[in-house]
Structure formats: structure tokens, C-alpha cells
C-alpha positions in Angstrom: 135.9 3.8 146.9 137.5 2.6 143.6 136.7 5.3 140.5 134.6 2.8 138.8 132.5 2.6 141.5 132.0 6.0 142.0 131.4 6.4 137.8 128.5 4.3 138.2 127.1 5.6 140.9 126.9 8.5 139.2 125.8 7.3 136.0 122.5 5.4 138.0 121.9 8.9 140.2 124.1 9.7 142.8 124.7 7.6 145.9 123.2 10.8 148.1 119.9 10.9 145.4 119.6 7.2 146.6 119.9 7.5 150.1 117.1 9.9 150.3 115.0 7.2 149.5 113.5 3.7 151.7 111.3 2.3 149.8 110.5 0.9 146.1 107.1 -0.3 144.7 106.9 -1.6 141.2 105.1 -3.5 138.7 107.2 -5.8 137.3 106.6 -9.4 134.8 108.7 -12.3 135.3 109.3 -15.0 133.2 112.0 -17.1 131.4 112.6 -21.1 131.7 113.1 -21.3 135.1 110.0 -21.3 136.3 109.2 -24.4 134.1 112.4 -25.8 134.5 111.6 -26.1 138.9 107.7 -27.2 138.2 106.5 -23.5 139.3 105.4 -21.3 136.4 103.7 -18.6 135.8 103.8 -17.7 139.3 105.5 -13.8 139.1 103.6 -13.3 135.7 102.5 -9.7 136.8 103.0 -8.7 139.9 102.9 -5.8 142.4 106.4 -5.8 144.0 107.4 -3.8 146.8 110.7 -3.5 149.0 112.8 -1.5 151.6 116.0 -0.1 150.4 118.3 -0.9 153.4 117.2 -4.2 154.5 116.4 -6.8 152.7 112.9 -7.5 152.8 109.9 -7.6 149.9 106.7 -8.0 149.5 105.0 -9.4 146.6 101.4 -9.1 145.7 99.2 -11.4 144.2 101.3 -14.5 144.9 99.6 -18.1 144.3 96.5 -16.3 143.8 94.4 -13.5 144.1 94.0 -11.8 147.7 97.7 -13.4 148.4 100.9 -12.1 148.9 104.4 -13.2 149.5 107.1 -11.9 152.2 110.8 -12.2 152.3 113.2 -11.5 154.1 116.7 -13.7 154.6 115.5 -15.3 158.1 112.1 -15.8 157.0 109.1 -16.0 154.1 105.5 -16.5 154.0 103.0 -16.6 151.7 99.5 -15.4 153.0 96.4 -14.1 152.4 95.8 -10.0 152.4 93.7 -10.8 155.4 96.5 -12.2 157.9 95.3 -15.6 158.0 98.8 -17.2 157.1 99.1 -20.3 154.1 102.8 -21.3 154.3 106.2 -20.0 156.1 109.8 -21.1 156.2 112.7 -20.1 159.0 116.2 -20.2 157.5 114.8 -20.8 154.1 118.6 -20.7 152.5 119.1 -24.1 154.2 116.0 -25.5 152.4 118.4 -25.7 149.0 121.6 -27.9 151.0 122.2 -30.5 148.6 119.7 -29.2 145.5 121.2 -29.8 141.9 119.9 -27.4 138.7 117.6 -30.2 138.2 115.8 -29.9 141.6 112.3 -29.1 141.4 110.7 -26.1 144.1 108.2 -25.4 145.9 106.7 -22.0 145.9 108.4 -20.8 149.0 111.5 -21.4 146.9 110.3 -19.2 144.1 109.5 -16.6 146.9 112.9 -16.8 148.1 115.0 -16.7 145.1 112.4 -14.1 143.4 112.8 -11.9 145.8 116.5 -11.2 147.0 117.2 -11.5 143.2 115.1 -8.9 142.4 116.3 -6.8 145.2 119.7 -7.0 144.6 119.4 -6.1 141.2 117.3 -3.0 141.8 119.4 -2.0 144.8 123.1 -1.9 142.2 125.1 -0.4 142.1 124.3 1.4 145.0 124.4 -1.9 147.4 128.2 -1.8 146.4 129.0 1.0 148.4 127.5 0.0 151.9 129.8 -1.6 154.3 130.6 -5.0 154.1 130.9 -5.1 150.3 134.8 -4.9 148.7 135.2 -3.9 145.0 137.7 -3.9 142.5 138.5 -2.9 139.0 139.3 -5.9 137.5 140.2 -6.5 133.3 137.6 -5.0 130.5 134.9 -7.0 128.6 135.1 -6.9 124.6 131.3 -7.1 123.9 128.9 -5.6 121.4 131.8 -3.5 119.8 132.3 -1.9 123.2 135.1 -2.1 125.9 133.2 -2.5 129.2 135.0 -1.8 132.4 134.4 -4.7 135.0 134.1 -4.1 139.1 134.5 -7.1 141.5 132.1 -7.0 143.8 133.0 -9.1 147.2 129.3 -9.5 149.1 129.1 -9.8 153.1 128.7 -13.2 154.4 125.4 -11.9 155.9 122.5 -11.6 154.0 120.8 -13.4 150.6 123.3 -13.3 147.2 123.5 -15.5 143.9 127.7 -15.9 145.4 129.8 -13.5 147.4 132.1 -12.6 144.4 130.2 -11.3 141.2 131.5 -8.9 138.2 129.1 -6.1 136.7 130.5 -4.4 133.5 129.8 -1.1 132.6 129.9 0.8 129.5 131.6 4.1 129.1 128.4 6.1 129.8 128.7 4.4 133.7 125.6 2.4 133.2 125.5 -1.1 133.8 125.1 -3.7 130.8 126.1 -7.3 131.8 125.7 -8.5 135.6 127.8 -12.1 136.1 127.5 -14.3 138.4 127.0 -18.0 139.6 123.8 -18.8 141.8 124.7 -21.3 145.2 121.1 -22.1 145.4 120.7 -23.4 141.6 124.0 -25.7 141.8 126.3 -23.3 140.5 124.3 -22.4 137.3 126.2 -19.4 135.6 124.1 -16.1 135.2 125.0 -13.6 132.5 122.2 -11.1 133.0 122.0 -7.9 130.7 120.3 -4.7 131.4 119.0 -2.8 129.1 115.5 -0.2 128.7 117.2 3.0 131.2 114.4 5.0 132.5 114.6 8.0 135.0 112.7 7.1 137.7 112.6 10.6 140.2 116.2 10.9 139.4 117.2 7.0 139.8 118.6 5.5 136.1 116.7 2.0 136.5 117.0 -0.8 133.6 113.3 -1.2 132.4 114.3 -4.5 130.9 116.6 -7.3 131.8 117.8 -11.0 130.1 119.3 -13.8 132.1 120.8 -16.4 130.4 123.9 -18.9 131.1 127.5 -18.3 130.1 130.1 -20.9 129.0 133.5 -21.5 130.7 135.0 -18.7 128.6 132.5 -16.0 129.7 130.9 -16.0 126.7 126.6 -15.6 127.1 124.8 -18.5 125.7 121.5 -16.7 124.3 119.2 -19.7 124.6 116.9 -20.2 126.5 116.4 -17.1 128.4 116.4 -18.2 131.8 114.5 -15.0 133.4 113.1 -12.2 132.0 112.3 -9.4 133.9 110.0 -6.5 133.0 109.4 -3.2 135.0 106.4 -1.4 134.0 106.5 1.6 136.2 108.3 2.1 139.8 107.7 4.8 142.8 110.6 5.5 144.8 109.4 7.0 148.4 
């Protein structure tokens, strides 16, 4: 494990603090253009969000409705009602996007994919980075904000749900993350230059309350308009 790694591990609570720890449940608003850019807004509004730590796979509650929910996980999602009785469900939903554009317009099962491994990856970093599977490096600092940001490399497994196998988070000198980059396979290549910001101690864990997504240009520089997703935590229970 490369130094910066282990600086930010720290910095977010301890990978051992973490691992003590299987589930999350939040409430969390999500908005930005996206939603009205793929025809599906106002869909993740306010929600009650909730997700195993070492797998991948969320639930998210109401969805489409009241008395509905949403479940992910990479080889399958549904949306149902709290009742059982089931509305809509996709197998091997990544293969649903072959061949979408940024333009593409989505259905809801979409949203419930993209929503949700998003979401989970974020709140799982930078802890994610050091299960197996994942390869990181130190790569060249960020001049940003008047600060030097150290950059990590972060090489995802083939398995599972990610915006792209290579992404770069930078991190300030306190170890905490401010500026998560990336390109996102299942929007075309769209560039994703998302900030975090609001820390709060959440039983020990340093979670950004607060996050901005927006495109970056072919330099790396962050185009501030439109905010493509906003994300919002309002309070989180680790168990």
C-alpha cells in the first residue's frame, strides 16, 4: 500500500474503524442536470438510501413513488413495491447502455443503476481502494484552490459496477479527499470532476456531507456549469 493511500485512509477513519462496519443507511437528495438531461427527474429527490459495505448492493426507498423501492446490485435491479409484488427488473443491466451516447434518454431502471453504484462507490472511498483487486499509484499533484493536491491512481477490478477502471482522487494535505475524476462508460465518456466537500464524523467515519459533479475540459480543468449531480447527505448510520 502506497503512503498516500494509507494518509487517506487515515484522514477518513482508519481502514480497521471501517471494517468493523457492514452496512450504511442514509438520507441523501439528489439532483443536478442529469436527471433532466435522460428524461427522468426528480426521481432521487429525497430518499432513504441504504447499502452493504462489502458487496455491492443498495436499496433505495421511495423510488417512483411512495410504497416503492429500488434494488441494485451489478447482476441485477428491480424496482418494487414495499409489499413484494415486483414492477420492473433487469439481468445484466450494464449491457442495457451498449451503444448509448450522452444524449441517450433512460429509463428508470437506468437511473437505478447508475444511482446506485455511484453512490456506493463514493461512500465506500477511499476505503474500496485497499481491497484486493484494486492497484494504486501516486501519480503528479493538482494546483487547485491555492493548494497542492496529491493525486492516487486508482486501477478498479474488471468485476463489478465503476464510472471506468482507472480514476484519479486528489487529496489535500489534511488526507481528505477534494476532487474525484473520472470518465463514466455508461454516459459515452462524459468526463466527471466531482468535489467533496461538508466533512462530518459519522461514529468515527470522515464522510463529505456535500458533493458537486460537474465536466472537466481536455486540460483537467472543471467546467462549473451546469452541475451535473448534486448530492446531499442529511444524516447516515453506520451498523
Amino acid at each position: 500500500m502506497n503512503d498516500l493511500l494509507e494518509l487517506a485512509l487515515a484522514a477518513h477513519g482508519g481502514l480497521a474503524r471501517w471494517q468493523s462496519f457492514s452496512k450504511a443507511r442514509a438520507q441523501v437528495a439528489i439532483g443536478g442536470a442529469i436527471w433532466d438531461y435522460k428524461q427522468q427527474p426528480g426521481l432521487l429527490r429525497d430518499i432513504s438510501w441504504e447499502a452493504e459495505l462489502q458487496r455491492q448492493r443498495v436499496t433505495c426507498t421511495p423510488f417512483d413513488g411512495p410504497g416503492r423501492h429500488s434494488c441494485f446490485t451489478p447482476e441485477r435491479i428491480i424496482i418494487a413495491e414495499d409489499n413484494g409484488e415486483l414492477i420492473a427488473s433487469r439481468n445484466a443491466p450494464r449491457l442495457h447502455f451498449a451503444g448509448h451516447t450522452q444524449a441517450s434518454a433512460w429509463d428508470k431502471l437506468d437511473v437505478v443503476y447508475f444511482s446506485s453504484y455511484a453512490l456506493w462507490q463514493y461512500l465506500c472511498a477511499p476505503f474500496l481502494y485497499a481491497a484486493p483487486g484494486f492497484v494504486t499509484e501516486e501519480i503528479a499533484p493538482w494546483e487547485e484552490n491555492g493548494e497542492t493536491w496529491r493525486r492516487l491512481k486508482i486501477t478498479f477490478p474488471a468485476e463489478g459496477a465503476w464510472h471506468h477502471r482507472e480514476q484519479v482522487s486528489c487529496y489535500g494535505a489534511d488526507g481528505l479527499l477534494r476532487r474525484h475524476d473520472y470518465t463514466v462508460d455508461i454516459l459515452g465518456g462524459a468526463t466527471g470532476a466531482n468535489y467533496a466537500s461538508g466533512y462530518r464524523d459519522f461514529q468515527g467515519i470522515q464522510v463529505p456531507t456535500t458533493r458537486r459533479i460537474v465536466s472537466y475540459d481536455e486540460a483537467g480543468r472543471s467546467v462549473p456549469e451546469p452541475v451535473l449531480v448534486s448530492i446531499d447527505i442529511a444524516d447516515l448510520y453506520f451498523d
